[in-house]
N, C-alpha and C positions, 0 to 999 in steps of 0.2 A: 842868447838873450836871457835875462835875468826873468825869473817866472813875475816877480812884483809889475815887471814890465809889459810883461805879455798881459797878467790882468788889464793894465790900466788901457792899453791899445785895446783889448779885445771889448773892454767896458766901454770905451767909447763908440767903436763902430757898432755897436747893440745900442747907444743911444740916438744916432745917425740913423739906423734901421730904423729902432722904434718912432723918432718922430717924423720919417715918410709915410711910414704905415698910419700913424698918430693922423695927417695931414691928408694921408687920401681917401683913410675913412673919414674925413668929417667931407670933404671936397663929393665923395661917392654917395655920401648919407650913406654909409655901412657901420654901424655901432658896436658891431663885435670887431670887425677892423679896428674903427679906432680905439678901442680898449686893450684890441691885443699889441697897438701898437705901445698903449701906456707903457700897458704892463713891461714890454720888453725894452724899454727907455729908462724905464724906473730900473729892472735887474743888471742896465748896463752902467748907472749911475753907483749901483750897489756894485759891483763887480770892480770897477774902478778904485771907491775908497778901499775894496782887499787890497787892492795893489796899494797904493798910497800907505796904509799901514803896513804891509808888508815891508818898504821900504826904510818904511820907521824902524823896523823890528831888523832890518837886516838879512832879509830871507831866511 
């Protein structure tokens, strides 16, 4: 598998993670929950466009 590929899958399922986590801290009231689940939605969102350019770029 093409590594631009693996980014893009791997950035998704990081943004799949992050917005359960995103969703059961707000549902738990845990606010470092849901900020860690931000965060980790937002670097899967980032991880994603690598791939995406990556692609562009031709590995």
């Amino acid at each position: 598998m093409e590594q631009s590929t693996n980014d893009q899958i791997k950035g998704k399922l990081h943004e799949v993670k992050g917005s359960v986590k995103e969703t059961v801290g707000h549902v738990t009231n845990s606010p470092d929950l849901e900020a860690d689940g931000r965060t980790e939605k937002l670097a899967g969102k980032v991880q994603g466009k690598i791939g995406d350019f990556e692609k562009i770029l031709g590995d």
